[in-house]
N, C-alpha and C positions, 0 to 999 in steps of 0.2 A: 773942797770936800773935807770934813769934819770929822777925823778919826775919831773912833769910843773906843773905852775901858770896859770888857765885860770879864766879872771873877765868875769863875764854877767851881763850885764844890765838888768832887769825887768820890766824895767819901758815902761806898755803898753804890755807886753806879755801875753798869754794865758797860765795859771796855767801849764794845764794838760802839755804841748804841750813841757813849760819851764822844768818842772820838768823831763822830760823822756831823755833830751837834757844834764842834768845835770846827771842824773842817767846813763848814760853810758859813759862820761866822766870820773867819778868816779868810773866804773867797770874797763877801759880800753878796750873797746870794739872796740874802733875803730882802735885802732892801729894790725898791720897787724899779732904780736906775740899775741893774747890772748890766756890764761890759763882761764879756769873758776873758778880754783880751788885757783888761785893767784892773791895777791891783784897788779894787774898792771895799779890802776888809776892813775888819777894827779889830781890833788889840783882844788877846785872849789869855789872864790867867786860869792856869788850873792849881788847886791847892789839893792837900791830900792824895797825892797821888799814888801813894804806897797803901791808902784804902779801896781801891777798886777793884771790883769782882769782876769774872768771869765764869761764864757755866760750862760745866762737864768737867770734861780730865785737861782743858786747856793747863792750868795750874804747874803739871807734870810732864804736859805732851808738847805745848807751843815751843817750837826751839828759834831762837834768835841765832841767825849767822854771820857772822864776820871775816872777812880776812885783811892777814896783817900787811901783805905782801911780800913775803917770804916763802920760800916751796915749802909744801908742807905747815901751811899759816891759818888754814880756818880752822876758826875758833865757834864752836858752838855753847849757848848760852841756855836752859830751858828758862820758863819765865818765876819759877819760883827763885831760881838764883839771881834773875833780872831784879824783882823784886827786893830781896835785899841786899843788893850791892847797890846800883840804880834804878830806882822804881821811876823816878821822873822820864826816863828812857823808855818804858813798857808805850804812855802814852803818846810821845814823841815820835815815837815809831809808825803808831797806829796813825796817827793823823798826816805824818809825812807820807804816807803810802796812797792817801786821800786826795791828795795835792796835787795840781799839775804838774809832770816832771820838764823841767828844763827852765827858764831863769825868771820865768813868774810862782812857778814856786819854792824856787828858791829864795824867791824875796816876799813872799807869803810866810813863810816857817815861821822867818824870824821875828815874825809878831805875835807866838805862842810863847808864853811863860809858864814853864811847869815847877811845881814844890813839891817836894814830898810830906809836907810838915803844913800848917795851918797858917802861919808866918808867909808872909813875903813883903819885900820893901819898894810896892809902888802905892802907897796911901796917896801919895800926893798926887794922882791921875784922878780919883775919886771913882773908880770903879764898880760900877754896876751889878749888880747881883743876878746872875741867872739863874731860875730855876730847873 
């Protein structure tokens, strides 16, 4: 089976909309052999990541949470500050919540490449353009 390179652009797209476009890319869902139980995605960069919209009051209201493991350790993030510290994080998030949990997708993730920027250094995959 014959992994692919597919680029997406973000710049201007709707989070939710992007992320779910990427999450079955990354499952193999669209192709006509899917196994649920097999990892048969293909390769997903996103560039622009720090261009992508959301509608409403997400911007100010979505809070991102963490903890450190320490008492007194969660760390809350809203997504404007995700934005500009880690924007590539905003969509990583989205699409790892998409994912099977436990060790298929875990090893689904890591076939998503996100950039915040227009740049990234997999030319020599020859990457396919999604629209």
């Amino acid at each position: 089976m014959e992994k692919r390179w597919y680029i997406i652009d973000a710049d201007g797209k709707i989070l939710g909309r992007l992320a779910t476009r990427i999450a079955t890319i990354l499952r193999g869902k669209q192709k006509p052999d899917f196994t649920p139980n097999v990892d048969m995605g293909d390769y997903v960069i996103c560039i622009n990541a720090s261009k992508v919209k959301v509608t409403g009051k997400k911007e100010t209201q979505k809070i991102y949470t963490r903890y450190t493991g320490y008492p007194g350790g969660l760390k809350k993030t809203t997504l404007k500050e995700m934005r500009a510290k880690k924007p590539e994080e905003i969509i990583y998030h989205a699409v790892k919540g998409m994912l099977p949990k436990g060790p298929l997708g875990r090893k689904t993730i890591k076939k998503l490449k996100v950039y915040s920027g227009h740049e990234h250094p997999h030319k020599a995959q020859n990457p396919v353009e999604l629209k």
